[in-house]
C-alpha positions as CSV (number, residue, x, y, z in Angstrom):
1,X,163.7,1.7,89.7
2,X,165.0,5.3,89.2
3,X,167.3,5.4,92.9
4,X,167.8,9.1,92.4
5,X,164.8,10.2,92.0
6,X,163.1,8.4,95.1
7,X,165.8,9.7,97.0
8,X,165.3,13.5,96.0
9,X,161.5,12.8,96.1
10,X,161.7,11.7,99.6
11,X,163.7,14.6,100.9
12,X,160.9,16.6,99.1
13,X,158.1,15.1,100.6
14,X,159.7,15.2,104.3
15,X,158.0,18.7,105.3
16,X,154.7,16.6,104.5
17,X,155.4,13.8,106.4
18,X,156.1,15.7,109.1
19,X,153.1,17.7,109.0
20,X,151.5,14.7,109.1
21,X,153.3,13.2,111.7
22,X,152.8,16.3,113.9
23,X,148.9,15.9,113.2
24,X,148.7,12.3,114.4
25,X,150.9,13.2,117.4
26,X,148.6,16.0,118.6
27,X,145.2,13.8,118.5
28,X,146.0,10.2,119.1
29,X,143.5,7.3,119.5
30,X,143.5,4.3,121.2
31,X,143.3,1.0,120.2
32,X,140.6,0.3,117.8
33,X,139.3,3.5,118.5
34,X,140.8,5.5,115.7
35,X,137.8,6.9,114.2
36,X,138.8,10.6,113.3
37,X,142.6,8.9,112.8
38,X,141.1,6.7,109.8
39,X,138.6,9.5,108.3
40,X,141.9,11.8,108.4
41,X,143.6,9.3,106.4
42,X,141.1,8.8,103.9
43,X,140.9,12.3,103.8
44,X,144.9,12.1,102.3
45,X,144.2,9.7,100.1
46,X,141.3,11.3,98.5
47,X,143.7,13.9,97.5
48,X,145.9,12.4,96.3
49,X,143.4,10.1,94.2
50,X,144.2,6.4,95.7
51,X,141.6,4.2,95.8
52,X,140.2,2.2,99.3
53,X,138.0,0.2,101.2
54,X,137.8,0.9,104.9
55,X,137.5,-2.2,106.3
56,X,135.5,-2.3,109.1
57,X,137.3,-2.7,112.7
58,X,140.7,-3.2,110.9
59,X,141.5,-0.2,109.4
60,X,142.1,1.4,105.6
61,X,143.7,-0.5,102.5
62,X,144.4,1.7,99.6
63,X,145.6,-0.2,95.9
64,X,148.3,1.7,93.6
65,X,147.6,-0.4,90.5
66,X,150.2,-0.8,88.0
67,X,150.1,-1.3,84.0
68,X,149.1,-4.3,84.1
69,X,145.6,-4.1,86.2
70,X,144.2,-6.4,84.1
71,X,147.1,-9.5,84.1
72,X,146.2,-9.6,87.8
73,X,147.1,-13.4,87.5
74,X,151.0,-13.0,86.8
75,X,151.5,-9.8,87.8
76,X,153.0,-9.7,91.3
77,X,151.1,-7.2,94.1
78,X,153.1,-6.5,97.3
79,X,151.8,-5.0,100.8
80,X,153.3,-2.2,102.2
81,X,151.7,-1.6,106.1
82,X,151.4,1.0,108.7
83,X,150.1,0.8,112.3
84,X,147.5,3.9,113.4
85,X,146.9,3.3,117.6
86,X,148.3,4.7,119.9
87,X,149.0,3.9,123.6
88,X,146.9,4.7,127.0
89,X,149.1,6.5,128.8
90,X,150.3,10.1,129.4
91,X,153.4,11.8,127.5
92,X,156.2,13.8,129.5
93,X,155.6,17.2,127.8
94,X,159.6,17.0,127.4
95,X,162.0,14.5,125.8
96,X,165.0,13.6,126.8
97,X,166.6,16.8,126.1
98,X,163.8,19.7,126.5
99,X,160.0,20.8,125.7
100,X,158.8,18.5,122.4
101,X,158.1,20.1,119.3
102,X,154.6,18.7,120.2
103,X,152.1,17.2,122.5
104,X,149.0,15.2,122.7
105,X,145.7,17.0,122.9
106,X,144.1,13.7,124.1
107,X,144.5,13.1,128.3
108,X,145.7,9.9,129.0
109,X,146.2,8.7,124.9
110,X,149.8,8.7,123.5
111,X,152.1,7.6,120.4
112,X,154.9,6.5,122.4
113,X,155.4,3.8,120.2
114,X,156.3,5.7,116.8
115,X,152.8,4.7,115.5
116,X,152.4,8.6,114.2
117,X,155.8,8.4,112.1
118,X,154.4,4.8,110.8
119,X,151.7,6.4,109.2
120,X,153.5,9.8,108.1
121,X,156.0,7.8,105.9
122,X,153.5,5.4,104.1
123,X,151.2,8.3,103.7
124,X,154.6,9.7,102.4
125,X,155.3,7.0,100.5
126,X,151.7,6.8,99.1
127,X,152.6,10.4,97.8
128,X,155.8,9.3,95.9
129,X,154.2,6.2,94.6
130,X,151.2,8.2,93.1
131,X,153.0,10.9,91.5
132,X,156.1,8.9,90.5
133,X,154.8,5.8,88.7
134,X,151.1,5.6,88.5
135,X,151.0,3.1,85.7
136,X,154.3,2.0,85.5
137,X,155.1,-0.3,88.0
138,X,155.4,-3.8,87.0
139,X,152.6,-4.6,89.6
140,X,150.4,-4.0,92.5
141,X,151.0,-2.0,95.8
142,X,148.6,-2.2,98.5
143,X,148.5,0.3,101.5
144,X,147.5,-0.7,104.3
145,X,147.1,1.2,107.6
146,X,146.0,-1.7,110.1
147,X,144.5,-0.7,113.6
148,X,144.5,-1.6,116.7
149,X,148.1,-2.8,116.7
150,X,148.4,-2.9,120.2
151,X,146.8,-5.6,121.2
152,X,143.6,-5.0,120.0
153,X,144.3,-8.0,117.0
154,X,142.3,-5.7,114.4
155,X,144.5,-7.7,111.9
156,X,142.0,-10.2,112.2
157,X,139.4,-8.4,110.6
158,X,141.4,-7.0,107.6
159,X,142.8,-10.7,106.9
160,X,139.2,-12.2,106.8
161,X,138.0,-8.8,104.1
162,X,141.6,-9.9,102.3
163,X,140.5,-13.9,102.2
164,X,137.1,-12.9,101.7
165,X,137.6,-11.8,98.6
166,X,140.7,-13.9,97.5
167,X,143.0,-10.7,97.4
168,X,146.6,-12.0,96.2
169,X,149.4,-10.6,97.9
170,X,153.1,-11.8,97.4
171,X,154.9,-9.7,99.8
172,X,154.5,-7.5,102.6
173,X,156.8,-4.8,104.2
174,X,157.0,-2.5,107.0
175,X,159.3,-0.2,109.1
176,X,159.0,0.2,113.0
177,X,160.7,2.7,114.2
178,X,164.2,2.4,116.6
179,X,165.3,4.6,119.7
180,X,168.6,2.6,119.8
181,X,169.7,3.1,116.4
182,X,171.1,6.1,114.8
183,X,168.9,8.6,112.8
184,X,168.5,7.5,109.5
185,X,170.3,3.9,110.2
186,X,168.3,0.7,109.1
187,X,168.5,-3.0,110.5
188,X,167.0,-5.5,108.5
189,X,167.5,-9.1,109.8
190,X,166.6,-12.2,108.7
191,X,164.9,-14.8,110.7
192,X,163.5,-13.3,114.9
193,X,162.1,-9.9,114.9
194,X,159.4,-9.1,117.3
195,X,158.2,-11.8,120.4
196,X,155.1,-14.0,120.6
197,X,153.5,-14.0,123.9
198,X,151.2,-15.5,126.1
199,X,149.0,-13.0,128.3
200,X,146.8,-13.9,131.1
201,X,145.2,-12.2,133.9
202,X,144.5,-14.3,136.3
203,X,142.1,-14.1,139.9
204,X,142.3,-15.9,143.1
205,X,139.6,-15.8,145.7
206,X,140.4,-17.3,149.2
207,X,138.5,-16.5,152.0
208,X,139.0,-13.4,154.2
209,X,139.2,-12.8,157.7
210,X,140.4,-10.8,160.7
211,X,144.4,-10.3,160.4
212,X,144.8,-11.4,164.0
213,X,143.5,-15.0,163.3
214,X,144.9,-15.9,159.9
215,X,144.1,-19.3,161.0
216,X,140.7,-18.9,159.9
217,X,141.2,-17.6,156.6
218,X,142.4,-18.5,153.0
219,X,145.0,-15.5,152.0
220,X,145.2,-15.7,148.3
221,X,148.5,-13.7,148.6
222,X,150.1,-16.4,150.2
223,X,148.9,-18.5,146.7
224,X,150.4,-16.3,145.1
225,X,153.4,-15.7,146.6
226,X,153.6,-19.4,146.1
227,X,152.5,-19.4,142.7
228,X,155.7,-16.4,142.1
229,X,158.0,-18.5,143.1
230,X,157.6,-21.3,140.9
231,X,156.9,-19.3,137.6
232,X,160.9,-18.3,138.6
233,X,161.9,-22.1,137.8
234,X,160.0,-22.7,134.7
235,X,162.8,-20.7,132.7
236,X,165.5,-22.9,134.0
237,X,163.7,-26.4,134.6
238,X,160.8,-26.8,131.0
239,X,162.6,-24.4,128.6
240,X,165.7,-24.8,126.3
241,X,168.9,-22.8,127.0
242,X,168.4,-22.0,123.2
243,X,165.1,-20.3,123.7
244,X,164.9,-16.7,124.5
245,X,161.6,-16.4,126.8
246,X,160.9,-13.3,129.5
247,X,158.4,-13.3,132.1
248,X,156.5,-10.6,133.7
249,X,154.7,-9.9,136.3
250,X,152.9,-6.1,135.2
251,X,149.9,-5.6,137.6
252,X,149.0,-7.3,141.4
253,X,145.9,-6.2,142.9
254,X,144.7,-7.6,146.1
255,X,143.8,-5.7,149.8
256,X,143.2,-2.2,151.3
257,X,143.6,-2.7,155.5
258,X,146.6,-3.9,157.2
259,X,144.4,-6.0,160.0
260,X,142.3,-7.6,157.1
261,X,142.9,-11.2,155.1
262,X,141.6,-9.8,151.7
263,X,139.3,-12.3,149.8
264,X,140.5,-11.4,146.6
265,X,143.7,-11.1,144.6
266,X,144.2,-10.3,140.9
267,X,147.8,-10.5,139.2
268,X,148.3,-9.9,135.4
269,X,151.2,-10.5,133.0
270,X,153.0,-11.6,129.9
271,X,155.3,-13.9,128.7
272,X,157.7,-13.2,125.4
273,X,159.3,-15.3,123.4
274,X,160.5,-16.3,119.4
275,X,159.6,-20.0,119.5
276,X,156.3,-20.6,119.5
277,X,157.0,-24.1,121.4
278,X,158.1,-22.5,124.1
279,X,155.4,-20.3,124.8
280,X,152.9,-23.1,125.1
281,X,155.3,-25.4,127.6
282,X,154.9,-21.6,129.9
283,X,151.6,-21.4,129.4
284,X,151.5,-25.3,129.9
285,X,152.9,-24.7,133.2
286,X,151.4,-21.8,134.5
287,X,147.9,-23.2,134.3
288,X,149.2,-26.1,136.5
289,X,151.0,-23.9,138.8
290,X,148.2,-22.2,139.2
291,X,145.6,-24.7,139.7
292,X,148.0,-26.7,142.3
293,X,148.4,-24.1,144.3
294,X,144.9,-23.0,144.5
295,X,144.0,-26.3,146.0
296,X,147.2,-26.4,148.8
297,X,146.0,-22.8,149.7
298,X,142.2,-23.4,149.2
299,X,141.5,-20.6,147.1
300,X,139.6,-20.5,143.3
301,X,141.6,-19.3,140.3
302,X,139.6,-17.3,137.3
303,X,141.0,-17.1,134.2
304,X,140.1,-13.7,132.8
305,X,142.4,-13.6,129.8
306,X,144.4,-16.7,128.9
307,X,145.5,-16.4,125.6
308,X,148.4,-17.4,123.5
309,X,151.1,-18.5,122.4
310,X,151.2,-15.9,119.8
311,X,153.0,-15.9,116.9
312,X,156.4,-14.3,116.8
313,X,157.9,-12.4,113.8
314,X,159.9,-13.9,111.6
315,X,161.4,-12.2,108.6
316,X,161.6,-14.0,105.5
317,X,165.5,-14.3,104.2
318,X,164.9,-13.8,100.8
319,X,162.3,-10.4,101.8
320,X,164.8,-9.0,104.5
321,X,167.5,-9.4,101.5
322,X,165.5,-7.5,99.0
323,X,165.1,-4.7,101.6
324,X,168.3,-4.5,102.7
325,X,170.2,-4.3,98.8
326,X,167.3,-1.5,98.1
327,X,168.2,0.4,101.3
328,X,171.8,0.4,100.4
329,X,171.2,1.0,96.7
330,X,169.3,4.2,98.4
331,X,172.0,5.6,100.9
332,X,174.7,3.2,100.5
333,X,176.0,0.3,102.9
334,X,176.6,2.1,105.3
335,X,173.2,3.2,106.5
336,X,172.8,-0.5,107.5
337,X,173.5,-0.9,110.9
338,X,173.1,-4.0,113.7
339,X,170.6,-3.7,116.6
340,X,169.9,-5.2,120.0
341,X,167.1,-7.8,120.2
342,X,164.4,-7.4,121.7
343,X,160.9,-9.3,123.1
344,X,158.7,-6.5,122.2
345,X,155.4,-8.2,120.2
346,X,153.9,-7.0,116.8
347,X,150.7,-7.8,114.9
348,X,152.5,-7.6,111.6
349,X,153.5,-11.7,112.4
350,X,150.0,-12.6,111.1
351,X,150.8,-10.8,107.7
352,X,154.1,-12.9,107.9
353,X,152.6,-16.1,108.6
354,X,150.5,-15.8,105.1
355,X,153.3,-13.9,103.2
356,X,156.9,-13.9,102.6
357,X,157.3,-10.7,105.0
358,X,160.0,-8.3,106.2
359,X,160.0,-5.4,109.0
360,X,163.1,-3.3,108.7
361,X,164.2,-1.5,111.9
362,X,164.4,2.7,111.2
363,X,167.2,4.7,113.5
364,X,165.4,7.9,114.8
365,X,167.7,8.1,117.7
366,X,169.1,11.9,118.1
367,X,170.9,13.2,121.1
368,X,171.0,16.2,120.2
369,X,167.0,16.7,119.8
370,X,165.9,14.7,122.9
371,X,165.0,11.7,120.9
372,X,167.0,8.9,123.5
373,X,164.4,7.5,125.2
374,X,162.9,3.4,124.8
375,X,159.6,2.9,123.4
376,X,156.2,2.9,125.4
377,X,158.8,5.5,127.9
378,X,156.3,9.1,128.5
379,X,159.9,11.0,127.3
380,X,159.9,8.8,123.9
381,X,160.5,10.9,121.0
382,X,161.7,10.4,117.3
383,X,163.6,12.7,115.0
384,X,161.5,13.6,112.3
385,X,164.8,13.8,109.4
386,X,164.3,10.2,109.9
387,X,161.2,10.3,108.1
388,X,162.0,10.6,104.7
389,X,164.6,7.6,104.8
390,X,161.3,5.6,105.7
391,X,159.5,7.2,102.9
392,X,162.2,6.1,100.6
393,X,162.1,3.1,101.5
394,X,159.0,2.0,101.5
395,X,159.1,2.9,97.6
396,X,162.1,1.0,97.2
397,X,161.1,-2.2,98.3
398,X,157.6,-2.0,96.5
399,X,159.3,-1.4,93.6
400,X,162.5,-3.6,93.5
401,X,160.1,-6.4,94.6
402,X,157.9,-5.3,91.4
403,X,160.7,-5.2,88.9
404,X,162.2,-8.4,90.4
405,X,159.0,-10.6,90.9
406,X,161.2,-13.0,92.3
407,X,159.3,-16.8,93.5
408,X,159.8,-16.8,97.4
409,X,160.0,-20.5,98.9
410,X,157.7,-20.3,101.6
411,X,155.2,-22.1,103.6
412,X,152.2,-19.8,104.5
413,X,149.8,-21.1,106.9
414,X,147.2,-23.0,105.5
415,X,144.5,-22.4,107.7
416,X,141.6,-19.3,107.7
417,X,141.9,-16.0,109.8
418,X,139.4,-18.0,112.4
419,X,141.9,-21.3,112.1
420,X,144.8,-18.8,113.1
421,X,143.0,-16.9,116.1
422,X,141.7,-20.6,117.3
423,X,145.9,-21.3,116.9
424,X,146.9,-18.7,119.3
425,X,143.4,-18.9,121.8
426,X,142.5,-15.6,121.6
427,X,139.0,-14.0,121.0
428,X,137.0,-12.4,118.7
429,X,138.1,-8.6,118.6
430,X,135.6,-6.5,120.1
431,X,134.0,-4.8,117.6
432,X,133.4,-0.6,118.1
433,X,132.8,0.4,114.1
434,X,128.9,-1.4,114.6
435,X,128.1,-0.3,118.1
């Protein structure tokens, strides 16, 4: 692995990425809705002659073979993998400084969670790949640029075209981006990365009435003001002190007239969490919170989405390692840096599950431009010099893991892309590609 020259390529590539970045930013799709995101993409690879498939409802995965196409038996293949969505909801035309260097042309539709500088620095990275050692790695590297990230579990459909067709992958890596860290600063961390979580949205119909005779009604606020109250003990009374878990109450619908009883109440929410244990005791004890207070207060709950525990993220030691000595071999030590924790969630953790898997944390944190506020914030921005240490990156950890083809110990999960969704109890995807 020539370090120099990925570094120098990088810095070369960077007004690329950034044109590409700014392209994604300016016509963002939502969740697996990213039609003219994907034919854009494939549009850049095309050019720069990588192979795909376009896997329908999951998104694109290119193949950078190596010189050894034909010993695909022993010769290792690693994933590197990009998110395309973006998020339903509408950007502050300024940062946290001034006006952005630019704005989505799509009302309502946002990358507010770095998604746009996810899939400028693999297409980036494509670039370096393909021009630097097209027949010269020691291996495979597969692209792949998943959609529907947020919550629209599109992962589903690219694992079942992947064990469909008995595609090997040893490794998989990926960056998210980092408000909180310095520009150009990397945490890579073994063990917890990203949250599972269980999500439910939940209705409660009681029986409505006149406000001056309460008497004669069934207020399914009072159930759930009941219902409230008790989620607040499960933390302290089912779960371990050793167990992170966070509970949120995002959405309450219920009533229009002051002198009314409404019938009908809706609340939806999530809960986050890094053992997987510990998200089913919650959702253990939700459902029975639920269902007890619906018969003291008379009312009838309806599930509308109950699904979960989800798996958290969990990188691989021996994977963070390997992309933590190729960072510094790239910038030195001191670009590695310690972040905060968070409970944010992350599709990549079904990649994990099957593979020994790693996803580095990348600093785009700037004062100076603006780029201070949190992800999923309308004022989130990233600073685009950021980009080509993501680039870089990306190549290094292909390539180290190529030239190293080291024998992981790991435990993948057994079971099919159908045994895993029936693990976390959540649905089918909704397809859009066929209708």
């Amino acid at each position: 692995m020539n370090i120099e020259e990925i570094v120098r390529r990088s810095g070369e590539i960077l007004d690329y990425a950034v044109e590409m970045r700014r392209h994604f930013h300016r016509h963002p799709e939502p969740t697996s809705r990213e039609f003219e995101t994907v034919r854009f993409l494939c549009g850049q690879l095309d050019r720069m002659g990588i192979s795909y498939v376009n896997i329908p409802d999951g998104g694109i995965l290119a193949e950078i073979p190596g010189k050894r196409p034909e010993d695909s038996e022993t010769a290792p293949h690693v994933l590197l993998r990009a998110d395309c969505d973006a998020l339903t909801m509408e950007e502050s035309p300024e940062n946290g400084r001034g006006p952005r260097c630019c704005l989505s042309a799509n009302s309502g539709v946002a990358h507010m969670c770095g998604h746009d500088g996810h899939m400028a620095m693999l297409l980036g990275a494509a670039k370096l790949l393909a021009e630097m050692v097209p027949g010269n790695m020691n291996g495979t590297v597969y692209l792949l640029f998943e959609r529907g990230e947020e919550g629209g579990n599109c992962i589903y459909y690219v694992m079942k075209y992947i064990q469909a067709r008995k595609i090997r992958i040893d490794s998989c890596y990926a960056i998210h981006v980092d408000p909180d860290l310095p520009s150009g600063t990397f945490w890579i961390r073994e063990g917890a990365s990203h949250a599972g979580n269980v999500n439910f949205e939940i209705g409660l119909t009681g029986k409505g009435g006149h406000g001056s005779r309460p008497d004669l009604s069934n207020s399914p606020i009072d159930c759930f003001v009941s219902i409230m109250n008790q989620l607040k003990d499960v933390r302290m009374k089912y779960i371990s002190p050793a167990d992170l878990l966070t509970v949120n109450i995002g959405s309450v619908q219920c009533g229009q007239k002051r002198n009314i009883v409404p019938e009908y109440l809706e609340f939806k929410g999530t809960a986050r969490f890094y053992s997987q244990e510990a998200g089913g005791i919650f959702k253990e004890k939700l459902d029975a919170i639920v269902k007890s207070n619906a018969v003291l207060y008379g009312c009838q709950p309806e599930y509308k989405v109950f699904s979960g525990p989800s798996l958290p993220l969990i990188n691989n030691g021996e994977a963070a390692a390997i992309a933590a000595e190729a960072v510094a071999e790239l910038f030195g030590p001191e670009c590695l840096t310690e972040g905060k924790l968070g409970l944010g969630s992350e599709s990549f953790s079904t990649l994990a599950a099957y593979y020994p898997s790693v996803m580095a944390r990348l600093g785009v944190r700037n004062e100076a431009l603006g780029a201070v506020a949190d992800l999923h914030n309308p004022h989130f921005d990233l600073d685009e010099e950021a980009l080509k240490y993501g680039i870089a990156s990306h190549a290094a950890y292909a390539l180290s893991y190529l030239e190293r083809c080291p024998c992981i110990p790991f435990e993948p999960f057994e079971g099919t892309a159908d045994d895993l969704l029936k693990l976390m109890n959540r649905p089918v995807p909704k397809r859009y590609d066929e209708s």
